[in-house]
DSSP file (Angstrom, degrees, kcal/mol; ACC not computed):
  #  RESIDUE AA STRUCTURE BP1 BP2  ACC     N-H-->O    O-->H-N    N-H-->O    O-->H-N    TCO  KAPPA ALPHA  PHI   PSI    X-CA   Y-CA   Z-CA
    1    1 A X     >        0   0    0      0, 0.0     4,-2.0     0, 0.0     5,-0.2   0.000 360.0 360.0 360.0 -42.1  119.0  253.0  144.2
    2    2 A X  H  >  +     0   0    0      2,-0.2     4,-2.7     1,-0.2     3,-0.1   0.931 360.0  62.5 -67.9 -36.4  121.8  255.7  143.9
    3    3 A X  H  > S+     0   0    0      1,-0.3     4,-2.5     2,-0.2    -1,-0.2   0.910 112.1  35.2 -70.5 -59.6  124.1  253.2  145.4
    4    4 A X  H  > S+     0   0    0      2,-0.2     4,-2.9     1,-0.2    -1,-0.3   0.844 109.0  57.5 -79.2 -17.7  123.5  250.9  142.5
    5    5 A X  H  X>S+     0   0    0     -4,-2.0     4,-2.5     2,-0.2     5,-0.5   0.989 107.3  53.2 -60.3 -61.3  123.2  253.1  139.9
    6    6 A X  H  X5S+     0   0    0     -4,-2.7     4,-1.8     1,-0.3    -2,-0.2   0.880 114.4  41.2 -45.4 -49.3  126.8  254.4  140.9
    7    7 A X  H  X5S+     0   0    0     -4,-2.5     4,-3.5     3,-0.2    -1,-0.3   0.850 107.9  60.0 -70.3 -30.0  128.2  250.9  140.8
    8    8 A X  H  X5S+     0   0    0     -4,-2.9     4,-2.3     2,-0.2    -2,-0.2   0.945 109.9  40.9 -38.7 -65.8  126.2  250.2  137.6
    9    9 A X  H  X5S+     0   0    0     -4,-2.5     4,-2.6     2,-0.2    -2,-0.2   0.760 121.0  53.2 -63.5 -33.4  128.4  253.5  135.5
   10   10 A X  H  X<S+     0   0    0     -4,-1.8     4,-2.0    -5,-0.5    -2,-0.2   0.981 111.0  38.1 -68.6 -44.0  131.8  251.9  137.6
   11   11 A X  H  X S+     0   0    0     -4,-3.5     4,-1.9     2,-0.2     5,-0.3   0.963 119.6  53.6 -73.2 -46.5  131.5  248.7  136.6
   12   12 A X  H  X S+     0   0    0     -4,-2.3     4,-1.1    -5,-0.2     5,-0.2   0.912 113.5  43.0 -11.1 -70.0  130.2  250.3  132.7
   13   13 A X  H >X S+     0   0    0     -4,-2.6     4,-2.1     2,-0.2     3,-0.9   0.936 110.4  61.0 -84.5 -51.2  133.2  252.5  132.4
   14   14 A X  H 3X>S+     0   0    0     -4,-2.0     4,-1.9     1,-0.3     5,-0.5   0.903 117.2  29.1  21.9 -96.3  135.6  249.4  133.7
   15   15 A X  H 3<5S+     0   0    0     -4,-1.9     4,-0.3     1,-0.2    -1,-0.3   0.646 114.8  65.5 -74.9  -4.6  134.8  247.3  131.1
   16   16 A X  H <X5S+     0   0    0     -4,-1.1     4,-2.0    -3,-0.9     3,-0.3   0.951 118.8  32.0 -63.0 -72.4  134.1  250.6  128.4
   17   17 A X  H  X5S+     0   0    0     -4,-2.1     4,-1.6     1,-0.3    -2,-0.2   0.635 113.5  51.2 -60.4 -29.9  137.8  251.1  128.9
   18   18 A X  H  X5S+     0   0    0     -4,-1.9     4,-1.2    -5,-0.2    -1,-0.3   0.616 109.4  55.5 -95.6   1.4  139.5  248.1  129.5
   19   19 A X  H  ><S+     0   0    0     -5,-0.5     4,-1.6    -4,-0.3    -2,-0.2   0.992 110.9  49.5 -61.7 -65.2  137.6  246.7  126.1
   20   20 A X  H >< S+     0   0    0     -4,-2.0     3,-1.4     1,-0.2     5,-0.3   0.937 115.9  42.1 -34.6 -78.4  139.3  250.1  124.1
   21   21 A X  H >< S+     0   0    0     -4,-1.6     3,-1.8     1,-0.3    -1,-0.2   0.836 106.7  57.8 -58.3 -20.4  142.4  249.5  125.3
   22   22 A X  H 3< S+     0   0    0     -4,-1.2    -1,-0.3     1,-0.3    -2,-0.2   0.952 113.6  38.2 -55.5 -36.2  142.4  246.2  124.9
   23   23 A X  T << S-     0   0    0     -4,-1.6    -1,-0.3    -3,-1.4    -2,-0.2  -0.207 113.0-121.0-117.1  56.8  141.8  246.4  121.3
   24   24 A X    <   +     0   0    0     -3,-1.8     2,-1.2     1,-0.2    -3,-0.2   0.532  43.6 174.0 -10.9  87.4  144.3  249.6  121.6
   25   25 A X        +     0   0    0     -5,-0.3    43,-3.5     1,-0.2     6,-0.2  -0.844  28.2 143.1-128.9  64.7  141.0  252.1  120.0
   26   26 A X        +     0   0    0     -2,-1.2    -1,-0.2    41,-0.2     5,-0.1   0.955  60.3  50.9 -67.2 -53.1  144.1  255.6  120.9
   27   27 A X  S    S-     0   0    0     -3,-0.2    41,-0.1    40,-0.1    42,-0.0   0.080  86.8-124.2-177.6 152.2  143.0  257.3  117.8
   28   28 A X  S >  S+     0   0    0      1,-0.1     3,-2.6     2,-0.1    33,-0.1   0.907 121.4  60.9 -68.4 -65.5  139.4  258.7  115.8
   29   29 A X  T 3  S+     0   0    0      1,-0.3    -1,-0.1    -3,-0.0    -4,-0.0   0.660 113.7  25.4 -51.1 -28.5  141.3  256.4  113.2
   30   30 A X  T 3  S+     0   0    0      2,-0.0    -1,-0.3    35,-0.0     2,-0.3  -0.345  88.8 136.6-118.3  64.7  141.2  253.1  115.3
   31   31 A X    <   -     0   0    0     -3,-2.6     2,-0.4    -6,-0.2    36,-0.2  -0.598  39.2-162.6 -67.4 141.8  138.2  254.2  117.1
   32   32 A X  B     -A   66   0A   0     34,-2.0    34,-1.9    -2,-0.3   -12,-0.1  -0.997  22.3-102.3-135.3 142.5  135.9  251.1  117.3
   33   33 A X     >  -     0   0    0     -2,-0.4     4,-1.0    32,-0.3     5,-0.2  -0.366  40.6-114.0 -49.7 138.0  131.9  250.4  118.1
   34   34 A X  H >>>S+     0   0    0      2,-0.2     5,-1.7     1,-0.2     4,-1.4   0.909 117.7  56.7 -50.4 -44.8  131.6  249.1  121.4
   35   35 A X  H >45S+     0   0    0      1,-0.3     3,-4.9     3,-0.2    -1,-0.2   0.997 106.7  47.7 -49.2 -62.2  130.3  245.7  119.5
   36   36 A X  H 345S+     0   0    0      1,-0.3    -1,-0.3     2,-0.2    -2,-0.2   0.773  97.9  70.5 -78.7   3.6  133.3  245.6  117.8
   37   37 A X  H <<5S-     0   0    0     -4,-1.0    -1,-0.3    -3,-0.7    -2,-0.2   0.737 119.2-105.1 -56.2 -36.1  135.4  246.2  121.1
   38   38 A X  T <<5 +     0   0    0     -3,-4.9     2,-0.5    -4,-1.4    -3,-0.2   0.663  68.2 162.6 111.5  14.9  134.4  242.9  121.9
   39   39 A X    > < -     0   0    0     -5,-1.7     3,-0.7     1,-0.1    -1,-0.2  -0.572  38.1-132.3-101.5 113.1  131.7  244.3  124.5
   40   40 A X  T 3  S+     0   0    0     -2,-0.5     4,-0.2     1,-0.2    -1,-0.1  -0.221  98.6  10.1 -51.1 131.1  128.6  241.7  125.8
   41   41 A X  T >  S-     0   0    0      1,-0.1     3,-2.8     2,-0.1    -1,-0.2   0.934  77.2-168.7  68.9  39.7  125.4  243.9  125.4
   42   42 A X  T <  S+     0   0    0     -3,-0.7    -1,-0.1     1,-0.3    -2,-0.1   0.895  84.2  54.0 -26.8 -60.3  127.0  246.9  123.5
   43   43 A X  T >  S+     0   0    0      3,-0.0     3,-0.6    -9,-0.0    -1,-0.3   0.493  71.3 125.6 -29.1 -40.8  123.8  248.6  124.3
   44   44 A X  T <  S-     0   0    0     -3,-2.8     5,-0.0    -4,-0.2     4,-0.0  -0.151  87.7 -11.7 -50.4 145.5  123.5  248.3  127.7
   45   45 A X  T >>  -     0   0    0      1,-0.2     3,-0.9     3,-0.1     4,-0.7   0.780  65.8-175.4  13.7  79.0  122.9  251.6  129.3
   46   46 A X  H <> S+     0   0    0     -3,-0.6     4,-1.9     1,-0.3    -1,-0.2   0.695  82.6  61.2 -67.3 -18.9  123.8  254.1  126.3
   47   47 A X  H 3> S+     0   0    0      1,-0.2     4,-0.5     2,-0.2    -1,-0.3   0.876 100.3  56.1 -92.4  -6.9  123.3  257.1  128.8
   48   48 A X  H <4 S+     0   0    0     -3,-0.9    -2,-0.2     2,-0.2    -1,-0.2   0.439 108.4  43.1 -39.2 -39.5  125.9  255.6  130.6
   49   49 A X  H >X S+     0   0    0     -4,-0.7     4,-0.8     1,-0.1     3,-0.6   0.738 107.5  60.0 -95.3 -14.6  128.2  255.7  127.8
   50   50 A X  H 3X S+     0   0    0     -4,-1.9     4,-2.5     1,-0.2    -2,-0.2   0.705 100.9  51.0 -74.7 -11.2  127.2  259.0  126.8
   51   51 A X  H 3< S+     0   0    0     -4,-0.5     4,-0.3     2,-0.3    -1,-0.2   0.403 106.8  69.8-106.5  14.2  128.3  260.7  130.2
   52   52 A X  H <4>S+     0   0    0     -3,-0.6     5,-3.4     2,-0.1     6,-1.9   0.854 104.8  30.3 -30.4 -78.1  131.3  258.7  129.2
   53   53 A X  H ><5S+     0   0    0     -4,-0.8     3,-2.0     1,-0.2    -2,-0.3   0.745 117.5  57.7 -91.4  -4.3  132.0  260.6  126.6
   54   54 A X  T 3<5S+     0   0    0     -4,-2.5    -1,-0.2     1,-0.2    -3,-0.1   0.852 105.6  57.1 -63.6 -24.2  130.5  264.2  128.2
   55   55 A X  T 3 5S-     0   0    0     -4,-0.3    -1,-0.2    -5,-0.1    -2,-0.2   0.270 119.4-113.7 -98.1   7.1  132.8  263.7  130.9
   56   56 A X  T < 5S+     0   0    0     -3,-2.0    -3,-0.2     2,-0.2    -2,-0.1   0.511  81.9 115.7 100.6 -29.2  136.0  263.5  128.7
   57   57 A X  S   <S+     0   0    0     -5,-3.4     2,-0.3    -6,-0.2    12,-0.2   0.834  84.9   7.1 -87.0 -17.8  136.8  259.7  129.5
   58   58 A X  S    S-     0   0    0     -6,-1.9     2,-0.4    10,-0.1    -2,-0.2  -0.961  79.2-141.3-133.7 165.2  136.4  258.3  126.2
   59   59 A X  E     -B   67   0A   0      8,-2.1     8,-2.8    -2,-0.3     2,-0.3  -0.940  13.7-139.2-126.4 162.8  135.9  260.2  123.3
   60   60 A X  E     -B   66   0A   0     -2,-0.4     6,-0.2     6,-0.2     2,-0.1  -0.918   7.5-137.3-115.1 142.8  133.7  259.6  120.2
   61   61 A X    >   -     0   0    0      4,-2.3     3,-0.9    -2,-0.3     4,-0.2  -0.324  32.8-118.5 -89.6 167.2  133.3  259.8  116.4
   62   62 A X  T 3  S+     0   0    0      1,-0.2    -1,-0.1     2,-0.1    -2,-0.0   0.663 113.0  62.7 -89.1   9.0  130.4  261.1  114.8
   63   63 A X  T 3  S-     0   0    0      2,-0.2    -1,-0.2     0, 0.0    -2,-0.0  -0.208 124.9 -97.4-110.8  42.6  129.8  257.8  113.1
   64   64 A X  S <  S+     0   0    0     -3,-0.9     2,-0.3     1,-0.1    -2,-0.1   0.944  80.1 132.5  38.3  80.0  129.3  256.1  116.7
   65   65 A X        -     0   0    0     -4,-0.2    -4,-2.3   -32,-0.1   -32,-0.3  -0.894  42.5-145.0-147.8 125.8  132.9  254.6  117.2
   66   66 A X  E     -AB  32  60A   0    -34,-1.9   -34,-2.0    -2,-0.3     2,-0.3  -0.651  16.6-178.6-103.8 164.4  134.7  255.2  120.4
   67   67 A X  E     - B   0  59A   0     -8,-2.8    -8,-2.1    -2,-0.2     2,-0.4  -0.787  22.1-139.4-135.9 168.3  138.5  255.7  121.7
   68   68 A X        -     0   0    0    -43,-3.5     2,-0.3    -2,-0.3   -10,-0.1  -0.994  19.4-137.4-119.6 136.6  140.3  256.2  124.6
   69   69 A X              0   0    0     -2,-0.4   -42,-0.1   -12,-0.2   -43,-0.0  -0.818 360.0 360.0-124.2 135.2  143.4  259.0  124.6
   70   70 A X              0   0    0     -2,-0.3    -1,-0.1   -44,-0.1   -44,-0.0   0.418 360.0 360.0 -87.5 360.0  146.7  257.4  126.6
């Protein structure tokens, strides 16, 4: 179970990250909603994106829009 769980949060933050940059989300000011990132399932595992952002790797707005810092 840990085994997948671990690949579950790699493969998460993968596509968390290459979505932001893709749709270059540097900045609070082009910060974007995972949706609007382009992301299938925006939803999927939300605690997963939150130890995202606890851990520093993306950061967030308070009006739920995330960024990545280059």
């Amino acid at each position: 179970m840990a085994v997948f769980v671990s690949a579950a949060m790699s493969l998460r933050k993968h596509l968390i990250l290459q979505a932001l940059e893709t749709h270059k989300a540097f900045s609070p000011e082009t910060a974007l909603t995972l949706k609007e990132a382009g992301l299938e399932r925006p939803d999927l595992f939300p605690e997963y994106t939150r130890q995202l952002v606890d851990l520093e790797i993306i950061h967030s707005t308070k009006d739920g829009r995330f960024w990545i810092s280059r």
